[in-house]
Backbone bond lengths (Angstrom), bond angles and torsions (degrees), N, CA, C in turn:
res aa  C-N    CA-C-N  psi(-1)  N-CA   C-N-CA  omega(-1)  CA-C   N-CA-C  phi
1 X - - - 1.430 - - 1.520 110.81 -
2 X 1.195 113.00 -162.55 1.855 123.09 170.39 1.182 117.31 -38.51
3 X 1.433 105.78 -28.07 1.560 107.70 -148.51 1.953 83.59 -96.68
4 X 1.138 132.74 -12.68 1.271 135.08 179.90 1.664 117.78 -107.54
5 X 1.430 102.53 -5.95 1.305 107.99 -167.43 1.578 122.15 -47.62
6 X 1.527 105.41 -27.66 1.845 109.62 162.96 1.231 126.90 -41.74
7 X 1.170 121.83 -39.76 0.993 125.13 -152.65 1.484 121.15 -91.03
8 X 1.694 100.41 2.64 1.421 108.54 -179.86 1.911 95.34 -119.31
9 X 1.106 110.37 20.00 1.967 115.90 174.69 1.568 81.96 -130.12
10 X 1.528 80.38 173.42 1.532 123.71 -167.28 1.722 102.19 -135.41
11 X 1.269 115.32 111.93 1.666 116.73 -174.35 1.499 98.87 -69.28
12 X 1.375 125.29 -36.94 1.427 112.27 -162.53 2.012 105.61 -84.52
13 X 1.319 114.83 -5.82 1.728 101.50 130.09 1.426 146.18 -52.55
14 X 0.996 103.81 -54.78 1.374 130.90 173.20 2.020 101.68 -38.99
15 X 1.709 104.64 -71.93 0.800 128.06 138.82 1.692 146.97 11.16
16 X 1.111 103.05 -66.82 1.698 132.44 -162.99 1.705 111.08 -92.48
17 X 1.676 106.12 -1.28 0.853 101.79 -179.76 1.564 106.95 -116.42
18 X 1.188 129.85 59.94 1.395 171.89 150.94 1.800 103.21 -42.85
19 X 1.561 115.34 149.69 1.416 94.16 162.66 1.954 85.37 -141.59
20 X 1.338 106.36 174.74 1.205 130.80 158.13 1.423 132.51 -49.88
21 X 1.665 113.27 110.06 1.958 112.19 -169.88 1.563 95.05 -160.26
22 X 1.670 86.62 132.82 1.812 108.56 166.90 1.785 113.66 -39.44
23 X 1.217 117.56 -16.60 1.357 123.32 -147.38 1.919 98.93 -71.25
24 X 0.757 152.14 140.15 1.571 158.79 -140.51 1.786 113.03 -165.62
25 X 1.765 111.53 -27.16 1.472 88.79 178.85 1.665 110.46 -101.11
26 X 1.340 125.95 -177.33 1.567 138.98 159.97 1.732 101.17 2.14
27 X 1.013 113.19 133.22 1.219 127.83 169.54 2.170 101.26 -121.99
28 X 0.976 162.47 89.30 1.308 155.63 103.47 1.391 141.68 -3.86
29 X 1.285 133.84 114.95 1.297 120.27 171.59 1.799 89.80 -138.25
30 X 1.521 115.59 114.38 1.315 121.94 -176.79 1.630 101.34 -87.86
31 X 1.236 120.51 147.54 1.374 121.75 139.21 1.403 120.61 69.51
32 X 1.518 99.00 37.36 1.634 127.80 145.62 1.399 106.91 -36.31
33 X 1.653 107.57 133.27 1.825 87.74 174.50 1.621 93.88 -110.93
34 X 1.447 128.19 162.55 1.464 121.04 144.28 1.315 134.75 -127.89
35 X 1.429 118.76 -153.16 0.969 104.57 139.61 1.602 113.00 -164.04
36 X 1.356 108.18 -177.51 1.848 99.63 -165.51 1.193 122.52 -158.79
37 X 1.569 141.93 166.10 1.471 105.74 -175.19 1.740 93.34 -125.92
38 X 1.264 133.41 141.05 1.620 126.45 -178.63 1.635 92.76 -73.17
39 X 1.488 91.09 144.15 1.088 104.45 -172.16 1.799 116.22 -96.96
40 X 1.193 102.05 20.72 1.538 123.22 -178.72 1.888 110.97 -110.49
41 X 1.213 113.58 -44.58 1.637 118.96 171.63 1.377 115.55 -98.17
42 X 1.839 105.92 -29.78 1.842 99.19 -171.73 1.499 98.34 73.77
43 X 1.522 137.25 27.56 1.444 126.60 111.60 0.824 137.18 -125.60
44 X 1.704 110.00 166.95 1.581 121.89 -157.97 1.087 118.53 -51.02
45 X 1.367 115.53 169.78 1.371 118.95 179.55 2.064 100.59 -146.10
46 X 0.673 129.29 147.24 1.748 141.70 179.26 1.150 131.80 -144.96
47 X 1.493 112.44 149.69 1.650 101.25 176.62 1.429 90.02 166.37
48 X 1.647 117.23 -139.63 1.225 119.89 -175.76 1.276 123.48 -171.86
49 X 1.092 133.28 133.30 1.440 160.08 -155.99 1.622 111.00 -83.66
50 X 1.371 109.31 124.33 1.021 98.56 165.41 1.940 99.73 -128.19
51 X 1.716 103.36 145.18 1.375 108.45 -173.65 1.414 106.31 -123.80
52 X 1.493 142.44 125.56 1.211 148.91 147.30 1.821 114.19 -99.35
53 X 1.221 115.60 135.32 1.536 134.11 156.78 1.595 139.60 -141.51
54 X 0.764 111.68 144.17 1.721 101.31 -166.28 1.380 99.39 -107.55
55 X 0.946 119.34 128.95 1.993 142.63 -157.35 1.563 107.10 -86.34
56 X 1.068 83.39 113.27 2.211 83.13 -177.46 2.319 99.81 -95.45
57 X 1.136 83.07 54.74 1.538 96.01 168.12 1.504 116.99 87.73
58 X 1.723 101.83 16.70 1.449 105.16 -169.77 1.595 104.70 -143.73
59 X 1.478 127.68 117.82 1.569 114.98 -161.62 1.828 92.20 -119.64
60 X 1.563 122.03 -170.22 1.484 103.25 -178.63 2.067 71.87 -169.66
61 X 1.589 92.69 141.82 1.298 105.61 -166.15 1.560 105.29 -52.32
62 X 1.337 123.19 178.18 1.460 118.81 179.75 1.618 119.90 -103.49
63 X 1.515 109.78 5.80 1.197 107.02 152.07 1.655 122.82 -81.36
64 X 1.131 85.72 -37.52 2.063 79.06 169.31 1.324 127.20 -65.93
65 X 1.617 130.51 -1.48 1.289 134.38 170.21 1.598 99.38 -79.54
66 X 1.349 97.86 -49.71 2.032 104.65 -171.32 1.438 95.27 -66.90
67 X 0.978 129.53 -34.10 2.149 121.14 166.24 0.707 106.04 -22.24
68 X 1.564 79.34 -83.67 1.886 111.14 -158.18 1.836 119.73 -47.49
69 X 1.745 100.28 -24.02 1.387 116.94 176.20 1.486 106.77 -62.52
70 X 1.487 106.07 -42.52 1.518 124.39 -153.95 1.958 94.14 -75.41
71 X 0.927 104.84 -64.40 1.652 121.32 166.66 1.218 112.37 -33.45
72 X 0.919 120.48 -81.95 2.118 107.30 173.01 1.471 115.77 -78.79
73 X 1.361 114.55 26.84 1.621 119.20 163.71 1.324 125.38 -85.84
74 X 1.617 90.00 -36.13 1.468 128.46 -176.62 1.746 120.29 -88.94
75 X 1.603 98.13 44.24 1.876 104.85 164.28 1.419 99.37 -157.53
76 X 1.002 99.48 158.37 1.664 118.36 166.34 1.502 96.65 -23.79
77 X 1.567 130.26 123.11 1.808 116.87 174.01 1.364 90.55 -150.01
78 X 1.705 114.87 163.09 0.928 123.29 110.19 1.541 137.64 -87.04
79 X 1.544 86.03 155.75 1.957 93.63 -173.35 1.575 101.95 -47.56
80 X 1.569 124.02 -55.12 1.605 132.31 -175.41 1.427 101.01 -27.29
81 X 1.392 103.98 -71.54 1.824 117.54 179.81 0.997 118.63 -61.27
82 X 1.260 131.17 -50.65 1.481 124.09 -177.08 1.763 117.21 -43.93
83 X 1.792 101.31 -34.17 1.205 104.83 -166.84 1.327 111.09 -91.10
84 X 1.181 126.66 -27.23 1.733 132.89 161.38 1.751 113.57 -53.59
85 X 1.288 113.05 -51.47 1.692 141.73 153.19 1.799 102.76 -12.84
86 X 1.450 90.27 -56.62 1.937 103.02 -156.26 1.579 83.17 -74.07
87 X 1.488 132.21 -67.32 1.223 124.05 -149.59 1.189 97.86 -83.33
88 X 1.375 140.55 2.21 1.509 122.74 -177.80 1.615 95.95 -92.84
89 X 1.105 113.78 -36.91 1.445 121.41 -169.55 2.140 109.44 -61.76
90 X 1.624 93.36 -33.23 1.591 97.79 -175.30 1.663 101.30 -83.41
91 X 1.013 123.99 -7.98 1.645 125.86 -149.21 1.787 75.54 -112.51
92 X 1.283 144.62 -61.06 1.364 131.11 172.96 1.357 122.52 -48.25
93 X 1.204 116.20 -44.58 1.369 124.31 158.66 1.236 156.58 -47.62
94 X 1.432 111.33 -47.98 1.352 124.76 -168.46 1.895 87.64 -128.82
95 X 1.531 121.27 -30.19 1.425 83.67 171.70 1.600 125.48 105.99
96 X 1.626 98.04 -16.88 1.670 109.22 -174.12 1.750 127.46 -59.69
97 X 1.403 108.52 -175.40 1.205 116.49 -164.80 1.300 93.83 -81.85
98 X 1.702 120.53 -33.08 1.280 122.98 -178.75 1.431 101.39 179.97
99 X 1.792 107.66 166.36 1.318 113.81 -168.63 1.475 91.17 -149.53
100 X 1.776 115.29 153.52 1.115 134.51 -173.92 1.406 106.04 -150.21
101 X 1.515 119.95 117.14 1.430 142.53 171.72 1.319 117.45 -88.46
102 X 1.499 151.83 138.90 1.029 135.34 153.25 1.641 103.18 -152.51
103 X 1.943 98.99 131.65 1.575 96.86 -164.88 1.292 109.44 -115.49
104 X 1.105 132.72 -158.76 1.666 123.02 -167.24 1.722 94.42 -171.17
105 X 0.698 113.40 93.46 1.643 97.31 173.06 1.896 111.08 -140.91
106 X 1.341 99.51 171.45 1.626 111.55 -167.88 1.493 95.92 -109.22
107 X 1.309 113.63 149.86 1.870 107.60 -173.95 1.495 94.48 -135.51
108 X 1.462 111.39 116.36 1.646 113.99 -172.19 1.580 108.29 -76.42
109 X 1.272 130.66 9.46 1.379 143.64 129.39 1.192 133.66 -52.36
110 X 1.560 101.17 -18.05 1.514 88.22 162.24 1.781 111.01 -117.29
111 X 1.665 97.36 -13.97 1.542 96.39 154.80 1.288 135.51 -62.73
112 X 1.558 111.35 -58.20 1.420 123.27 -165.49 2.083 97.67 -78.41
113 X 1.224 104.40 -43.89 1.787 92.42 -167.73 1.874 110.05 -116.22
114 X 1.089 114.42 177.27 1.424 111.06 -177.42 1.289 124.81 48.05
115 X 1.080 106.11 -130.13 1.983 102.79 -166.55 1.758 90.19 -58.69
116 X 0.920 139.68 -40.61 2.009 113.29 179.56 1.516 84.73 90.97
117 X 0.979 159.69 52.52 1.404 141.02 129.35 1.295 139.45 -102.75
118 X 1.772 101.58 94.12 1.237 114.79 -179.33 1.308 126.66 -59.38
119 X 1.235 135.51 141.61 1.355 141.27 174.17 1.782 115.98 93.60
120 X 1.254 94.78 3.69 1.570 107.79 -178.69 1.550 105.82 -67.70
121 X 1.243 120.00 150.95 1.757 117.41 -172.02 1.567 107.05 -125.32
122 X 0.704 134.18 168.25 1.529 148.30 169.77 1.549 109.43 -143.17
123 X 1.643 91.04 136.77 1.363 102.47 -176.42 1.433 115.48 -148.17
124 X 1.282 100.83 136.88 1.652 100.97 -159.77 1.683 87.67 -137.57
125 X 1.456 103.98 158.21 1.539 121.42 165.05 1.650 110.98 -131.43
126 X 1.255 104.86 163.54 1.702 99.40 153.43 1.837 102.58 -172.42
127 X 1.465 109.46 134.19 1.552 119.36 -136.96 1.641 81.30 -136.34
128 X 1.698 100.83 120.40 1.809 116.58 166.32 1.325 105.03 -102.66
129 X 1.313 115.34 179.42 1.394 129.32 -169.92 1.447 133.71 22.51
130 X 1.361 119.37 -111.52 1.682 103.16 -166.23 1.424 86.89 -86.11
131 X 1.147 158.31 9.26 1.383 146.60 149.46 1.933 112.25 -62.07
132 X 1.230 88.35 -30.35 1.579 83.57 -172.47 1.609 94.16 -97.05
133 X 1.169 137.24 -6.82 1.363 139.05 -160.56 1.735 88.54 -93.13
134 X 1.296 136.10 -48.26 0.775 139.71 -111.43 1.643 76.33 -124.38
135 X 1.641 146.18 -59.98 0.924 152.77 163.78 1.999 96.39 -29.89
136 X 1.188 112.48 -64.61 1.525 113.85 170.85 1.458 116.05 -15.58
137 X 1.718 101.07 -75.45 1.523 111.93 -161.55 1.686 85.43 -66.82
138 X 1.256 134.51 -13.60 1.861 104.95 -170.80 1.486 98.49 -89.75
139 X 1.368 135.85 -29.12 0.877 140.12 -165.60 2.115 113.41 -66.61
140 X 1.825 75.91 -40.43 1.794 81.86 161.42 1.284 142.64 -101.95
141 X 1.224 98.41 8.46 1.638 124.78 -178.02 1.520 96.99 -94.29
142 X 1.821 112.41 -60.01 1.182 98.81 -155.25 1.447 76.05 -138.79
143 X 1.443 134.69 79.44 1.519 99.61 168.11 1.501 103.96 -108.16
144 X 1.650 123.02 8.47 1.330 130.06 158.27 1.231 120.12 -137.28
145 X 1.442 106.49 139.35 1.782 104.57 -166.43 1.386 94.82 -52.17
146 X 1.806 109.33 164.76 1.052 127.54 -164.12 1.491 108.34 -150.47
147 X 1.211 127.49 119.21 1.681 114.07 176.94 1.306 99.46 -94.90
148 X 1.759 100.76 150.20 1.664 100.32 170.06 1.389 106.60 -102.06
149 X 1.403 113.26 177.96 1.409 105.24 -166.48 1.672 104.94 -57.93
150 X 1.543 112.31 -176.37 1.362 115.04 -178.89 1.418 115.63 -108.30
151 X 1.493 109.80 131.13 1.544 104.45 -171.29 1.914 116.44 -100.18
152 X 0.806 116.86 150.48 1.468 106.73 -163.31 1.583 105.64 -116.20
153 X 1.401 121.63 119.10 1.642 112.96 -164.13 1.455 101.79 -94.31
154 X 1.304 136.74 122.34 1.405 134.61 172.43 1.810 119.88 -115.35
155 X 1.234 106.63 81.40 1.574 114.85 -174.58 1.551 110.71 -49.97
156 X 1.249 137.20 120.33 1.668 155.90 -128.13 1.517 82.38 -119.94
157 X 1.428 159.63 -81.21 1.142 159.48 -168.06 1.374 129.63 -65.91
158 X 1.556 92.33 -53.27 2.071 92.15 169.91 1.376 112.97 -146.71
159 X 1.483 97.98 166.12 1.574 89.07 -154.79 1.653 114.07 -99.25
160 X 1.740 114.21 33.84 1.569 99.63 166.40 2.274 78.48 -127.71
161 X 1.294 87.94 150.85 1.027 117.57 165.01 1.493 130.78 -39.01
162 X 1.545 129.51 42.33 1.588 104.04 -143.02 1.668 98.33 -107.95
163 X 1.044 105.38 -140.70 1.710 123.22 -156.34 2.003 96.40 -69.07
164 X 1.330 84.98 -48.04 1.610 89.65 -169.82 1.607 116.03 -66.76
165 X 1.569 112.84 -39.35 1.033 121.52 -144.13 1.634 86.65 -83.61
166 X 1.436 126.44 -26.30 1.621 147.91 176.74 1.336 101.27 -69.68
167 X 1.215 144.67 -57.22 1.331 130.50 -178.49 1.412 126.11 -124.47
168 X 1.570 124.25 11.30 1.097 127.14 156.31 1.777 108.95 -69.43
169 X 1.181 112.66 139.66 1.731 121.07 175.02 1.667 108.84 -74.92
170 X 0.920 111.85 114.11 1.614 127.67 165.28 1.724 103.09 87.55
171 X 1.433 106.76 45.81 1.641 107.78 -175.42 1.408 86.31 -113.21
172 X 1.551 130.29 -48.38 1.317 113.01 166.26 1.298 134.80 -101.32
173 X 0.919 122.50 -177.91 1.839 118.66 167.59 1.641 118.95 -130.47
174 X 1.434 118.35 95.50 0.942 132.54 157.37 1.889 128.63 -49.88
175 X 1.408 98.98 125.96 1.535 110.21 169.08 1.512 126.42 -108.53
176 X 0.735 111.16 111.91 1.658 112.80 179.33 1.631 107.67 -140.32
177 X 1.428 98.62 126.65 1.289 141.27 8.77 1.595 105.30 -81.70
178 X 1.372 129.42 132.99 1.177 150.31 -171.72 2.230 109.37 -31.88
179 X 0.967 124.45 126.83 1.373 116.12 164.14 1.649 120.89 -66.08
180 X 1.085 88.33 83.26 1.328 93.23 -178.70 1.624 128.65 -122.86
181 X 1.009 122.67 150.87 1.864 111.98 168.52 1.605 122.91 -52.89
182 X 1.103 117.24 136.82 1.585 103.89 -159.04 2.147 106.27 -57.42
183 X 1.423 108.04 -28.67 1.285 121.47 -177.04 1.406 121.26 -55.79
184 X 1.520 107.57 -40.86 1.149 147.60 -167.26 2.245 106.34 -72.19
185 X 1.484 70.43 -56.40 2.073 94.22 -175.59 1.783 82.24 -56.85
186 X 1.231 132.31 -66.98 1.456 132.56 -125.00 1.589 84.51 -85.60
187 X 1.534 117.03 -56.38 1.653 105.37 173.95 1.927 107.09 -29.67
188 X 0.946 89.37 -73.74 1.930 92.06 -164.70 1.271 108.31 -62.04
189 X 1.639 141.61 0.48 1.268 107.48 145.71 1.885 122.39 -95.15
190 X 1.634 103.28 -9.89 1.259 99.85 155.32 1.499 129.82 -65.59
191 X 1.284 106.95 -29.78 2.279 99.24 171.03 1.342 106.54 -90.75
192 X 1.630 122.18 -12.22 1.631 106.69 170.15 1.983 89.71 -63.26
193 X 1.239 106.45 -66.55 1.950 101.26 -169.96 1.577 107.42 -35.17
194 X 1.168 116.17 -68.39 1.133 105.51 -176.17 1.690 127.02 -53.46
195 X 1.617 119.65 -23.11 1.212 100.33 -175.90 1.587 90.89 -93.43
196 X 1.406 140.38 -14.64 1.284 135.76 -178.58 1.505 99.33 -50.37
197 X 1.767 115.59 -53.12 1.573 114.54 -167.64 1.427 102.97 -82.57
198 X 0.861 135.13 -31.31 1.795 136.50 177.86 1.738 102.24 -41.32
199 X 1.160 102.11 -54.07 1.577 120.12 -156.76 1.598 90.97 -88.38
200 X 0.829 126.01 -32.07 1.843 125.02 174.40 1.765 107.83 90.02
201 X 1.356 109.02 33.36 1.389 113.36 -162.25 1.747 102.18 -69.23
202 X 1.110 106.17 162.50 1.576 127.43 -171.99 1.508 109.06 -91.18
203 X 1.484 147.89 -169.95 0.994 151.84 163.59 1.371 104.59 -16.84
204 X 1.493 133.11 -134.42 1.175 114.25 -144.55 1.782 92.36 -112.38
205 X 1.648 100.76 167.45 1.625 96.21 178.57 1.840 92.87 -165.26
206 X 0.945 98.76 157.12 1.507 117.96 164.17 1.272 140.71 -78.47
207 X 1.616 142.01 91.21 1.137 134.98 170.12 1.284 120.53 -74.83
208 X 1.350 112.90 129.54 1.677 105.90 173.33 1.705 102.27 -106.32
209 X 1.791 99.20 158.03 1.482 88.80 174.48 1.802 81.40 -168.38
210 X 1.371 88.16 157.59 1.551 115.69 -162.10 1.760 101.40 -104.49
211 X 1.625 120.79 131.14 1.363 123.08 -166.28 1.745 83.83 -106.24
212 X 1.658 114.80 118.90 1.125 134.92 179.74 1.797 112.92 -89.39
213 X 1.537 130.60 115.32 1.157 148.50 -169.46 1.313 97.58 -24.98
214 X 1.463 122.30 -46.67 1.407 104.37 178.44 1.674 128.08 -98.44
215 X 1.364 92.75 45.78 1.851 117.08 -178.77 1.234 115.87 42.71
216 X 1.487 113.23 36.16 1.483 117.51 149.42 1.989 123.77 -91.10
217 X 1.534 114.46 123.75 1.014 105.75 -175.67 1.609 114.85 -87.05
218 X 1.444 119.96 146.84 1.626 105.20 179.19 1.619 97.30 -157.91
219 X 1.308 107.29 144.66 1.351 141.87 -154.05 1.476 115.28 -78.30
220 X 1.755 115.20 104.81 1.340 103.89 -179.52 1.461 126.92 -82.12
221 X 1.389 106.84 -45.04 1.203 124.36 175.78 1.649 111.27 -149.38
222 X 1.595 96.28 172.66 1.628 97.86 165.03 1.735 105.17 -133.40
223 X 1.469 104.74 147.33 1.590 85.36 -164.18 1.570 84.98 -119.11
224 X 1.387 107.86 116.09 1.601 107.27 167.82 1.471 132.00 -58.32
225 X 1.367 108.60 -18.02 1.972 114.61 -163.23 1.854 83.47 -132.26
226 X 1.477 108.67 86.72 1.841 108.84 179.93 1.434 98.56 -80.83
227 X 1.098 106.28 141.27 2.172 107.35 173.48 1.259 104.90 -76.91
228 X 0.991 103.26 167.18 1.475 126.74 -135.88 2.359 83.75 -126.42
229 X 1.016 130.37 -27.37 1.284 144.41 -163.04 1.658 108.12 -63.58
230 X 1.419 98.41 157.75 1.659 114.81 177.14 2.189 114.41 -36.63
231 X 1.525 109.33 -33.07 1.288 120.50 179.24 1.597 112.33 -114.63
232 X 1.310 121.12 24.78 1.213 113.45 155.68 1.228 159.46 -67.36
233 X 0.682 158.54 123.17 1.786 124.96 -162.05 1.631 109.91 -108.66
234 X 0.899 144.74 4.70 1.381 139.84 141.68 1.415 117.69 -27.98
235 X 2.100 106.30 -66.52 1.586 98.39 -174.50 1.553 104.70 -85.42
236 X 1.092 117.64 23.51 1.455 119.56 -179.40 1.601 101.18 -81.99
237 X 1.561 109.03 -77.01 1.789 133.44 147.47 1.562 96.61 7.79
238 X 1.564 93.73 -77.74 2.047 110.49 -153.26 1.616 93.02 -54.04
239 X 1.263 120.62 -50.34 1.649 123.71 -167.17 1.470 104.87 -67.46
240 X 1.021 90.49 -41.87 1.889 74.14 176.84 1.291 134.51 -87.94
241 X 1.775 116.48 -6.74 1.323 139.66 120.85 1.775 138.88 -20.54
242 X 1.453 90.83 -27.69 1.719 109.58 -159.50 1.285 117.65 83.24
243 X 1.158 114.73 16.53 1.777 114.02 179.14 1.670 121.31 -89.23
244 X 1.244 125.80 77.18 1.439 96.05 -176.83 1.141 128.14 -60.45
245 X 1.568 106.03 178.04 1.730 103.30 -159.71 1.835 109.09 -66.77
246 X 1.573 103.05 -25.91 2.134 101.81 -175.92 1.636 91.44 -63.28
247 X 1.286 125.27 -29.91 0.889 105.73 -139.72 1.467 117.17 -102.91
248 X 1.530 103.20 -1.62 1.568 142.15 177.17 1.634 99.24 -77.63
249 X 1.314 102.96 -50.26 1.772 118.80 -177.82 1.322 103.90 -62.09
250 X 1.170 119.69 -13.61 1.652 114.99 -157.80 1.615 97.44 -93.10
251 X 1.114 97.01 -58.74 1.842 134.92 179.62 1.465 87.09 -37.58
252 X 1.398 116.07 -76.00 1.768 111.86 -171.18 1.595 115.55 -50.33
253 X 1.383 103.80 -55.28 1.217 96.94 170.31 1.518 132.52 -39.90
254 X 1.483 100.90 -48.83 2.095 108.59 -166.11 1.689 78.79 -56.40
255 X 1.417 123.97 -66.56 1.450 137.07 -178.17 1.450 115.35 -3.45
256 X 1.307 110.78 -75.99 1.379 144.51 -163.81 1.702 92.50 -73.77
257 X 1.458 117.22 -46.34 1.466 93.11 173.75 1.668 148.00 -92.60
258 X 1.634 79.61 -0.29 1.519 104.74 178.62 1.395 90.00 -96.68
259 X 1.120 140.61 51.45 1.824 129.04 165.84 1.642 80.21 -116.07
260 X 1.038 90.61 154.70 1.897 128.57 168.67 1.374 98.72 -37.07
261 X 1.210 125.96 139.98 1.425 114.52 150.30 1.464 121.35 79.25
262 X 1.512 98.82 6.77 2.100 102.07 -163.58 1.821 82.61 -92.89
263 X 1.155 107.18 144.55 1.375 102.16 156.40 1.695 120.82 -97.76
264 X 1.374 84.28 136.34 1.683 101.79 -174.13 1.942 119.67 -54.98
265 X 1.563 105.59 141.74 1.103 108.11 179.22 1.412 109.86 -84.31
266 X 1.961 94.63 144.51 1.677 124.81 -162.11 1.646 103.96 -51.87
């Protein structure tokens, strides 16, 4: 019946009737609704789709994405498949630089029988081309926090830390990797990790923290956006890491564009 009607279409019809446009960035269509039946209990499942792709010179109106949604919604599925289904079907079709699926749905299997928990969601993605290229390089750049070495700030004129002694050139003297006790070094890049993940920080960022007379270390801040300038200590870190500075720039960048939600370059 209706509820099977997919299974006798083909989305990349639906699809194929696409036309030709200069257009090159993020394409979006949020909050597709569907619906579907698991093909393990034989009940429904609902929710809604959201689809992004970036158009390699070829775009296709935005009712034919919500079809094509509607079309492989409509058979026996799982959510896993259904959602690999959607972007394999747009990536044959239209051809793009890349495509990104992400679904959301409620499964009355887990309402109506077993554990009984209504309102529970499921959410699945599955990401082709430079989305998945790009997920790659973060995964090997950063796919586990990482401390860089530790830099040690020593103000040359006076002895609190202030405005001048921070961005005047040759007011302090930086050490990296920090003089420290080896016990000492390994503590402080374990509470930089931990306050990096506490705080939910993004690609790379800076913790500062103050070494207390009686060799306890404790956490002043974390600075999410580190400068990039002649007195920074970020590219200080990366260099004494082996990172040169292009290559630090590069790193943030892949970073910054492989996050969720970045829109892709033209």
């Amino acid at each position: 019946g209706e509820l099977f009607s997919g299974l006798q279409r083909d989305p990349r019809e639906v699809l194929s009737t696409g036309f030709q446009e200069s257009h090159r960035e993020m394409v979006i269509l949020k909050n597709i609704p569907f619906y579907s039946l698991c093909e393990h209990h034989f009940l429904p499942f609902h929710g809604q789709a959201h689809v992004g792709y970036v158009p390699d010179g070829r775009i296709v109106g935005a009712s034919k994405i919500a079809r094509a949604v509607d079309i492989l919604a409509r058979r026996p599925q799982m959510q896993e498949r259904l959602t690999g289904q959607i972007a394999d079907a747009i990536t044959e079709s239209l051809s793009p630089d890349g495509v990104a699926v992400v679904m959301e749905a409620e499964h009355l299997c887990m309402t109506m029988r077993g554990v009984r928990k209504p309102g529970t969601t499921l959410i699945t993605s599955a990401i082709r081309g430079a989305f998945r290229r790009r997920a790659a390089r973060q995964v090997k750049i950063d796919g586990e926090a990482r401390a860089l070495p530790t830099v040690e700030v020593l103000p040359k004129e006076e002895y609190f830390f202030d405005f001048e002694s921070r961005y005047e050139i040759g007011k302090t003297e930086y050490v990296c990797p920090a003089d420290l006790p080896d016990d000492t070094a390994e503590q402080a890049s374990r509470l930089a990790i931990e306050t990096y993940r506490l705080l939910g920080c993004y690609g790379f960022a800076r913790v500062d923290m103050i070494l207390g007379r009686d060799g306890r270390l404790q956490v002043l801040e974390a600075q999410a956006i580190p400068g990039l300038t002649d007195t920074s200590l970020l590219p200080q870190a990366a260099e004494a890491a082996g990172i040169p500075f292009e290559q630090l720039v590069e790193r943030m960048l892949d970073l910054a564009l492989a996050r969720p939600g970045t829109p892709a370059p033209v």
